[in-house]
N, CA, C and O atoms as CSV, one atom per row, in Angstrom:
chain,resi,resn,atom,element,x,y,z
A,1,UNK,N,N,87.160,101.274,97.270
A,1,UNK,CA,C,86.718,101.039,98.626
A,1,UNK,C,C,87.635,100.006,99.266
A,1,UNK,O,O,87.753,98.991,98.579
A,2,UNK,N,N,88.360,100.012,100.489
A,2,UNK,CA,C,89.239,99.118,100.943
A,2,UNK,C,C,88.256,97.777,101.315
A,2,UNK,O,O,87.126,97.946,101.772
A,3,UNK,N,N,88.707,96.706,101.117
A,3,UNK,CA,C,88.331,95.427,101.715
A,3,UNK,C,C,88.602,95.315,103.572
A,3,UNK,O,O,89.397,95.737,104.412
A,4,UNK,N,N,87.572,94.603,103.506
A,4,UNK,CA,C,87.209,94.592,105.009
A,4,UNK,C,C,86.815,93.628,105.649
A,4,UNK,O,O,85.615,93.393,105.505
A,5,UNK,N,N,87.519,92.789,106.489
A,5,UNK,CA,C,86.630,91.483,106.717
A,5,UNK,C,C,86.782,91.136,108.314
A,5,UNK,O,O,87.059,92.193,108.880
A,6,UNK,N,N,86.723,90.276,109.062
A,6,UNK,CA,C,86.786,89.526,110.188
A,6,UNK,C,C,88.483,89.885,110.131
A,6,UNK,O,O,88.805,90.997,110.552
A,7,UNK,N,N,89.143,89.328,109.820
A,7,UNK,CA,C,90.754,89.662,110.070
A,7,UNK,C,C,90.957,90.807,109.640
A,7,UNK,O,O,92.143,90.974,109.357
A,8,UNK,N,N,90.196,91.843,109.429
A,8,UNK,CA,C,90.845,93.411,109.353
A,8,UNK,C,C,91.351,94.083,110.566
A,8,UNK,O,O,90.715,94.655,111.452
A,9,UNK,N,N,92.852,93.868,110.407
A,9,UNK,CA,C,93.465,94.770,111.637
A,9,UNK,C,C,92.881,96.476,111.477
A,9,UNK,O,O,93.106,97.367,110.658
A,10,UNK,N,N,92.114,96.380,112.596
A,10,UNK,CA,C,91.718,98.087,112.890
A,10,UNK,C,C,92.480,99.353,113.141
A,10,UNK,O,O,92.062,100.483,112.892
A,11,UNK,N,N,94.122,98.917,113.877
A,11,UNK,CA,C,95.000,100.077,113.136
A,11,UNK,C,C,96.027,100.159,112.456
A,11,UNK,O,O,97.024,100.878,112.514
A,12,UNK,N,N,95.513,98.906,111.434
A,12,UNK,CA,C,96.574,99.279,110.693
A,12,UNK,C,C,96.109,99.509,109.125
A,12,UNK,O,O,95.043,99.070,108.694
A,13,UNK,N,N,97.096,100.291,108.296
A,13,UNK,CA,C,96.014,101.307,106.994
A,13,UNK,C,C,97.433,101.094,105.684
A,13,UNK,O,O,98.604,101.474,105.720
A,14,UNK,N,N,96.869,100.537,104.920
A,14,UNK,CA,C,97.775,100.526,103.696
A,14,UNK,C,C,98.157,102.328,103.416
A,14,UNK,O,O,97.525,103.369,103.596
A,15,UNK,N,N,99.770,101.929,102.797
A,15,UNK,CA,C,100.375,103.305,103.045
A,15,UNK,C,C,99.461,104.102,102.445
A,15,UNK,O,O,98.706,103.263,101.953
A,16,UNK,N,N,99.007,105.212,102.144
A,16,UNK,CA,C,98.478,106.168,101.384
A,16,UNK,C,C,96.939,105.976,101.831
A,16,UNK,O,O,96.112,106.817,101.479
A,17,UNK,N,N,96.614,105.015,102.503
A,17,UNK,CA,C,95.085,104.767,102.829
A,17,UNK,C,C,94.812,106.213,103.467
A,17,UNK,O,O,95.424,106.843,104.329
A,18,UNK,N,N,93.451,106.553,102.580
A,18,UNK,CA,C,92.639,107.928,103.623
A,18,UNK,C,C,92.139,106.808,105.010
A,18,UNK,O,O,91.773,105.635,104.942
A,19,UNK,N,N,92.290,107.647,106.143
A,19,UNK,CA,C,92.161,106.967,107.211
A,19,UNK,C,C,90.169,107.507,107.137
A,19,UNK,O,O,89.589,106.522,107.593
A,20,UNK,N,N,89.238,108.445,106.817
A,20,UNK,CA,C,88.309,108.433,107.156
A,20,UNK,C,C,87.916,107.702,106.341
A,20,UNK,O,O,87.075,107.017,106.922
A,21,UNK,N,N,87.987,107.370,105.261
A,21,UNK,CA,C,87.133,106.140,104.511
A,21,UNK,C,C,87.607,105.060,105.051
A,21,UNK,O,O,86.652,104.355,105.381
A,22,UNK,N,N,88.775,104.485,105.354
A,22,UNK,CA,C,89.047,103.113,106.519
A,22,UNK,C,C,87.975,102.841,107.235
A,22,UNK,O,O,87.245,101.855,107.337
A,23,UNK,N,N,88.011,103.924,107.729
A,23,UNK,CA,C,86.671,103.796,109.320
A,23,UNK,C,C,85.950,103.532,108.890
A,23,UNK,O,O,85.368,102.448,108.848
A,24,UNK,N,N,85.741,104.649,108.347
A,24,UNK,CA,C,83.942,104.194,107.231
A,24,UNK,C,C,83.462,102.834,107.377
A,24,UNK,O,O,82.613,102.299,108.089
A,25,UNK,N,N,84.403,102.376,106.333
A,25,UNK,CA,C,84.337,100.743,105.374
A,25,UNK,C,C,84.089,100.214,106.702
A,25,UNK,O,O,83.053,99.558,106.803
A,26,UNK,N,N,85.131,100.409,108.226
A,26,UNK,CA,C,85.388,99.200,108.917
A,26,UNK,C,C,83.965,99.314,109.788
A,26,UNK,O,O,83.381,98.278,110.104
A,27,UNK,N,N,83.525,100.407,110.097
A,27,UNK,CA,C,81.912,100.717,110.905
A,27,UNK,C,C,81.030,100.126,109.906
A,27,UNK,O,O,80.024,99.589,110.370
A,28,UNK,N,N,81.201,100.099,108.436
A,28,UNK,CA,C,80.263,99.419,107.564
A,28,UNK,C,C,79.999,98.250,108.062
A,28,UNK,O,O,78.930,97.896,108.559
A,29,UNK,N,N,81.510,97.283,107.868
A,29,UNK,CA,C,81.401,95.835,108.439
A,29,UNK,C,C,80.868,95.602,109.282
A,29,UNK,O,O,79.852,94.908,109.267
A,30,UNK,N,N,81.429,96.157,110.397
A,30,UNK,CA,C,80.382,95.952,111.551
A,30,UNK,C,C,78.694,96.070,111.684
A,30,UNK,O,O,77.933,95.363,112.345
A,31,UNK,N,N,78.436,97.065,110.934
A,31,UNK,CA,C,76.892,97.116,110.806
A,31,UNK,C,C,76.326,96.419,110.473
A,31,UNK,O,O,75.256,96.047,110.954
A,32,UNK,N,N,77.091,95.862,109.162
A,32,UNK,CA,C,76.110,94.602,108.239
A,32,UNK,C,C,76.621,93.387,109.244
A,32,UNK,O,O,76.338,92.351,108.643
A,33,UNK,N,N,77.412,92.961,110.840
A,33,UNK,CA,C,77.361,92.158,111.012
A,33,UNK,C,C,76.558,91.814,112.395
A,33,UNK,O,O,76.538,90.858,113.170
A,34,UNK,N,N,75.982,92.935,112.318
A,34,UNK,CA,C,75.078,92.859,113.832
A,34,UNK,C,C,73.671,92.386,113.327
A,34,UNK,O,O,73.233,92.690,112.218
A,35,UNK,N,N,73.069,91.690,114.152
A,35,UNK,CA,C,71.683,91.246,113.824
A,35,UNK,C,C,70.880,91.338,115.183
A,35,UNK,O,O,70.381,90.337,115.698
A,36,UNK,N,N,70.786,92.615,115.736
A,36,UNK,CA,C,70.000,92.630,117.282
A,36,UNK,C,C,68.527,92.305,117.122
A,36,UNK,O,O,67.949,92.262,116.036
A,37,UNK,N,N,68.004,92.093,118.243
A,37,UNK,CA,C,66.532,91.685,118.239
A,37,UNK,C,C,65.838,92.631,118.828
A,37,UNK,O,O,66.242,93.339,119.751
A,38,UNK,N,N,64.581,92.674,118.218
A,38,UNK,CA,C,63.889,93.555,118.186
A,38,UNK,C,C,63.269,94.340,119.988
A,38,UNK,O,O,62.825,93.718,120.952
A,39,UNK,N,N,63.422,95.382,119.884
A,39,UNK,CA,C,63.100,96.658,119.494
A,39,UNK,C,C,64.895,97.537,119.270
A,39,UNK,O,O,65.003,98.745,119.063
A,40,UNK,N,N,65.660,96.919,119.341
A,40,UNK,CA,C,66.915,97.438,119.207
A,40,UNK,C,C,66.854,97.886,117.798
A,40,UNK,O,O,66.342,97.196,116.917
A,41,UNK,N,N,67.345,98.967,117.610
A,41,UNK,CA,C,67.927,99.611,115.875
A,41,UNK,C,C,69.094,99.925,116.053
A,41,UNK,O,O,69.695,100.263,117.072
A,42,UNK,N,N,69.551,99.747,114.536
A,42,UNK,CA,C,70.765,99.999,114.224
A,42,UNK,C,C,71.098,101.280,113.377
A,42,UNK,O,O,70.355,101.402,112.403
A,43,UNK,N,N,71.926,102.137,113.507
A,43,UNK,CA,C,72.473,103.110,112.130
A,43,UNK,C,C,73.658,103.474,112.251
A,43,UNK,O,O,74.176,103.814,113.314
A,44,UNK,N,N,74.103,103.442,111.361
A,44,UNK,CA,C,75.184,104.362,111.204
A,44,UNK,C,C,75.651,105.788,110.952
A,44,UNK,O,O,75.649,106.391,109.879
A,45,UNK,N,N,76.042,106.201,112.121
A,45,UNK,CA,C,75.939,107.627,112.404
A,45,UNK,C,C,77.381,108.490,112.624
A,45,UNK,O,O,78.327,107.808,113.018
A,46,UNK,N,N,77.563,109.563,112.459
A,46,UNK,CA,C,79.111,110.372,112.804
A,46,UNK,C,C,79.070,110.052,114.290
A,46,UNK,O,O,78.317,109.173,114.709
A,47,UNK,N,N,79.658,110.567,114.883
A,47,UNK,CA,C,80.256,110.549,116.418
A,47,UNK,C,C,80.534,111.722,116.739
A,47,UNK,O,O,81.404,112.338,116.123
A,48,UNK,N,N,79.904,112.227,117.690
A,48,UNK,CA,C,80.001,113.207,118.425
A,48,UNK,C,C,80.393,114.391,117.971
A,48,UNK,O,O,79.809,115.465,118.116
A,49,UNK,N,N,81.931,114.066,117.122
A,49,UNK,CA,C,82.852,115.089,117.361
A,49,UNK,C,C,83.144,115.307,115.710
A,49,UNK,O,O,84.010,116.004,115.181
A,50,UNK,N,N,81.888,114.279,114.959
A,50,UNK,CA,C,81.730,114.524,113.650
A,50,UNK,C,C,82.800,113.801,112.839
A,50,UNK,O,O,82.645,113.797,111.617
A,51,UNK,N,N,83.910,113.162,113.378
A,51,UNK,CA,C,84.796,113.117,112.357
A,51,UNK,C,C,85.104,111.417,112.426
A,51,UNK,O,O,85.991,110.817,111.819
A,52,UNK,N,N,84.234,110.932,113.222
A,52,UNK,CA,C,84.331,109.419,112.256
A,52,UNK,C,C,83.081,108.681,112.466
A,52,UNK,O,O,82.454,108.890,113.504
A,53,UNK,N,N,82.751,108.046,111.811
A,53,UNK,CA,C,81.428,107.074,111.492
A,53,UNK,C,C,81.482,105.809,112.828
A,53,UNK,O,O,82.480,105.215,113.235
A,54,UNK,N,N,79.994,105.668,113.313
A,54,UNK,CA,C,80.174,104.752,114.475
A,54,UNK,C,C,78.925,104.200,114.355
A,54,UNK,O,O,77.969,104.874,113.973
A,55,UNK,N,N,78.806,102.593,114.757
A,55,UNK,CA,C,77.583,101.923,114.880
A,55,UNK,C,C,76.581,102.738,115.960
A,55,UNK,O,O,77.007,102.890,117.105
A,56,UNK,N,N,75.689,103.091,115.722
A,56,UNK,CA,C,74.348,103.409,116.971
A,56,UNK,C,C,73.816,102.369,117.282
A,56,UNK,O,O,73.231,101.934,116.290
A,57,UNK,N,N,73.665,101.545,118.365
A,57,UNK,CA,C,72.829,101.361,118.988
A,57,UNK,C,C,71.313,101.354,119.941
A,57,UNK,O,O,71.489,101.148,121.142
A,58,UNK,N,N,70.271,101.504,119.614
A,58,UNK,CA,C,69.298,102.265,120.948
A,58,UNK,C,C,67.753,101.154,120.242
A,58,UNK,O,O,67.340,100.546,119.254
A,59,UNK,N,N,67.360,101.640,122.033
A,59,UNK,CA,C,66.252,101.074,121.695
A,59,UNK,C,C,65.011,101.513,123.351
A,59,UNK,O,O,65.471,101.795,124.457
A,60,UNK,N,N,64.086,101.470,123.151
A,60,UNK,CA,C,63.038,102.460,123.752
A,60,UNK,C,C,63.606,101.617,125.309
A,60,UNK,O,O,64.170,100.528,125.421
A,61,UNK,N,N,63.213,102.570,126.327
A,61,UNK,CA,C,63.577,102.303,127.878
A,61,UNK,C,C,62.318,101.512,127.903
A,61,UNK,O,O,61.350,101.639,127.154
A,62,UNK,N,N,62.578,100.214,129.427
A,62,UNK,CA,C,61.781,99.633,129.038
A,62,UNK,C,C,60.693,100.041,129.961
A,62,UNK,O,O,59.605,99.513,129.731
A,63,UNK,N,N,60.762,100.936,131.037
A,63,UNK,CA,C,60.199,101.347,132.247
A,63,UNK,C,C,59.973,103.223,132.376
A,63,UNK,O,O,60.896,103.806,132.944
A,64,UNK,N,N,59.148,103.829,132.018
A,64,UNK,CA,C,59.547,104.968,131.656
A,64,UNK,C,C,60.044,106.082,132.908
A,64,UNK,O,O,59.447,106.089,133.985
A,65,UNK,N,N,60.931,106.794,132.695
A,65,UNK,CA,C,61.765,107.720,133.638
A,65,UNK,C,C,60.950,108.499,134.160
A,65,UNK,O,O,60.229,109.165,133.417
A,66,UNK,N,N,60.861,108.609,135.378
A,66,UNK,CA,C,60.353,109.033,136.727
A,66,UNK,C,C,60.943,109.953,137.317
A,66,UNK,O,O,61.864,109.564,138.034
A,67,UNK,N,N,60.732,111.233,137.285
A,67,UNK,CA,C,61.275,112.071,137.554
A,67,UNK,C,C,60.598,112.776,139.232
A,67,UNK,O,O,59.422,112.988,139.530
A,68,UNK,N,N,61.751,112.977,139.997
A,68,UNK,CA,C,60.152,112.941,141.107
A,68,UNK,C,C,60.923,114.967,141.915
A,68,UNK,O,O,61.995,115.409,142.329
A,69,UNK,N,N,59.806,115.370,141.740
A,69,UNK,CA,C,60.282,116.848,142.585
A,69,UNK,C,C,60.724,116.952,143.556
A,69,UNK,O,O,59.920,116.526,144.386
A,70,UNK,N,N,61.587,117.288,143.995
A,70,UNK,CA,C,62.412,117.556,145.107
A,70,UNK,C,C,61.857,118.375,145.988
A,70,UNK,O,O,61.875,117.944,147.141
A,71,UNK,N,N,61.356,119.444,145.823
A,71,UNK,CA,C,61.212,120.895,145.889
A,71,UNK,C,C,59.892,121.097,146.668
A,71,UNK,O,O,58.869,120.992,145.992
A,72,UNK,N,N,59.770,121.340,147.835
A,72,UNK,CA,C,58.339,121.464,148.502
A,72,UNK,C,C,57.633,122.489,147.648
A,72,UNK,O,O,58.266,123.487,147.302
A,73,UNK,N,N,56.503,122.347,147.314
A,73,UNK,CA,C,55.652,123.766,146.716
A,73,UNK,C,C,55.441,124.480,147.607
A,73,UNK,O,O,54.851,125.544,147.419
């Protein structure tokens, strides 16, 4: 597993480094260094496009969405 810390340059990859385990490790770090307050969660999840690992963020709206009809009946 590559080492990963506060001074880990993010593009740069020891020669032969697999670049998707890089990410990995480096979205790891980051995860274990967030400490949000509550109702915020954290996971670690693929991205969109599946091909690299990214912190999630979310947490419930605080006002709920109001959707209002446009449309005379």
């Amino acid at each position: 597993m590559p080492q990963v810390g506060a001074g880990t340059v993010w593009n740069h990859f020891a020669a032969g480094e697999d670049f998707v385990l890089a990410m990995r490790a480096r979205s790891s770090w980051v995860f274990g260094q967030l400490h949000p307050l509550d109702p915020v969660s954290l996971v670690i999840a693929q991205s969109s496009a599946g091909v690299s690992w990214v912190v999630k963020m979310t947490a419930p709206a605080l006002t709920p969405l109001v959707v209002w009809n446009t449309i005379p009946l």
